[in-house]
C-alpha positions in Angstrom: 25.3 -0.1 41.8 28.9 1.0 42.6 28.9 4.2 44.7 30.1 7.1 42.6 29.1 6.1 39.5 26.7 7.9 37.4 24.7 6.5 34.7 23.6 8.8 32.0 20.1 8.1 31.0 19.7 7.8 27.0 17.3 10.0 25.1 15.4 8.0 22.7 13.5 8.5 19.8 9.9 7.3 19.3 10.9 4.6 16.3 14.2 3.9 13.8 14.5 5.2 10.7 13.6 1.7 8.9 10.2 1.4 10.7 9.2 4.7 9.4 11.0 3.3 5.7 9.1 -0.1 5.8 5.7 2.1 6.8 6.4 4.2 4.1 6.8 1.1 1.4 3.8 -0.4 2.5 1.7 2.0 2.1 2.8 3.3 -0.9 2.5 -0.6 -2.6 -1.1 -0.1 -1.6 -2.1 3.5 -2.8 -3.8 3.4 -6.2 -1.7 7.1 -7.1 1.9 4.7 -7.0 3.0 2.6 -10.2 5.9 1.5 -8.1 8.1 2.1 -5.3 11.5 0.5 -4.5 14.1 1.0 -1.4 17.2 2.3 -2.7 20.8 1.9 -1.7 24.0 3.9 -1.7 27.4 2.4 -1.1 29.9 0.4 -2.2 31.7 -3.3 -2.0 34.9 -4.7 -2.9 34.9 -8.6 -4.4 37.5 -10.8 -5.4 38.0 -12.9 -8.4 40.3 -15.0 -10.8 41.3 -13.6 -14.1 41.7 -16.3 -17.4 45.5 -16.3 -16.5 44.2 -17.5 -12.9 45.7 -14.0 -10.8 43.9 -13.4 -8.0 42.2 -9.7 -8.9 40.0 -7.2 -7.0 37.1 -5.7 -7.8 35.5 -2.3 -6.2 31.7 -1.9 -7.5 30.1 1.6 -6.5 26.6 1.6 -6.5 23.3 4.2 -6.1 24.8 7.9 -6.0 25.2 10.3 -3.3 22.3 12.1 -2.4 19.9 9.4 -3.3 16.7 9.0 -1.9 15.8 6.1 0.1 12.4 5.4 -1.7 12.8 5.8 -5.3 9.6 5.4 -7.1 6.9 6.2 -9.8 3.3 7.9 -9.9 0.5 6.4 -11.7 0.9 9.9 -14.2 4.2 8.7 -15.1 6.1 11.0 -12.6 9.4 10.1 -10.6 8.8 10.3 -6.8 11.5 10.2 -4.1 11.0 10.3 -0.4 14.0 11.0 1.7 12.7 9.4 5.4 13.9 10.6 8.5 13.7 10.4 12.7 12.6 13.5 14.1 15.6 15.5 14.9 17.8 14.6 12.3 18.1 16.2 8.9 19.2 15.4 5.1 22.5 16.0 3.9 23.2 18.9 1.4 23.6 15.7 -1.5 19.9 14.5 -0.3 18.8 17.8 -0.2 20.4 18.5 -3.9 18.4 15.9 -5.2 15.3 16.4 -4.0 15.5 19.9 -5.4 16.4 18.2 -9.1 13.4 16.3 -9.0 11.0 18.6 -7.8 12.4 21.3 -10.5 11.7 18.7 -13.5 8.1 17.9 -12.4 9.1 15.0 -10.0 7.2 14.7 -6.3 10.1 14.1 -3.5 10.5 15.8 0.0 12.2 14.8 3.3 9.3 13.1 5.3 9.3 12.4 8.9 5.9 10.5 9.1 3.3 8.9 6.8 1.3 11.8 6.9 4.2 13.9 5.3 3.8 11.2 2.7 0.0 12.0 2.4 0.4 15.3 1.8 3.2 15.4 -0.5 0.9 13.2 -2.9 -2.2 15.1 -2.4 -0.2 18.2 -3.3 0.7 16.4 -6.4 -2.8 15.6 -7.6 -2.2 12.1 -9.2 -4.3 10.5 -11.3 -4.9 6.9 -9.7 -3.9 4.2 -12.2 -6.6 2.7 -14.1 -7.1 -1.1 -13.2 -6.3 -3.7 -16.5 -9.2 -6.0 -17.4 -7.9 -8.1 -20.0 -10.0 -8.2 -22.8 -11.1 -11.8 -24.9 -12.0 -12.0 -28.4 -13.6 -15.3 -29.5 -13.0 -16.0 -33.5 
């Protein structure tokens, strides 16, 4: 090492955001209280193509909203859940924050979680009603 150099040491959290996301999904494809639960995304991308007089044209496609939640998803009951994950130390957006507030006020279950256990309360808090497992039924004639 070069004399008079410093090197700062980095602070680092205990896991990424996506761990903590992919966690999250997993658990939530397993739980008998979930119908479904997808990752959601918010941005945007431009694309090019050829209109039918063969110009050169661009395209800009917006997709998701701001303020989404990164799991988007629905309860067994029929009721929208959204889960907003995050590191330890950082916090949601006023947009997140905005949304998560919409869907709790219409009878939704969403909240900013930090670990799976935030997610385990947030659903026993909602009381679900697990979904009832299909047996198909067979009629002989």
């Amino acid at each position: 090492m070069a004399v008079g150099i410093k090197l700062k040491k980095r602070r680092t959290l205990p896991y990424k955001e996506q761990d903590l996301l992919k966690v999250v999904l997993e658990f939530l494809e397993l739980d008998e209280r979930i119908a479904w639960a997808k990752r959601m995304n918010t941005g945007a991308a431009v694309g090019y193509y050829e209109d039918k007089l063969g110009r050169k044209r661009r395209r800009f496609v917006r997709y998701g909203f701001k303020g989404l939640s990164d799991i988007l998803g629905q309860a067994a009951d029929g009721r929208l859940i959204a889960f907003e994950t995050k590191r330890p130390g950082e916090t949601a957006s006023d947009d997140q924050l905005a949304f998560i507030e919409l869907v709790n006020r219409f009878g939704g279950i969403a909240g900013v979680v930090y670990s799976l256990d935030e997610v385990l309360k947030l659903l026993d808090q909602a009381s679900i009603t697990p979904r009832v497992k299909h047996i198909p039924t067979f009629q002989l004639t």
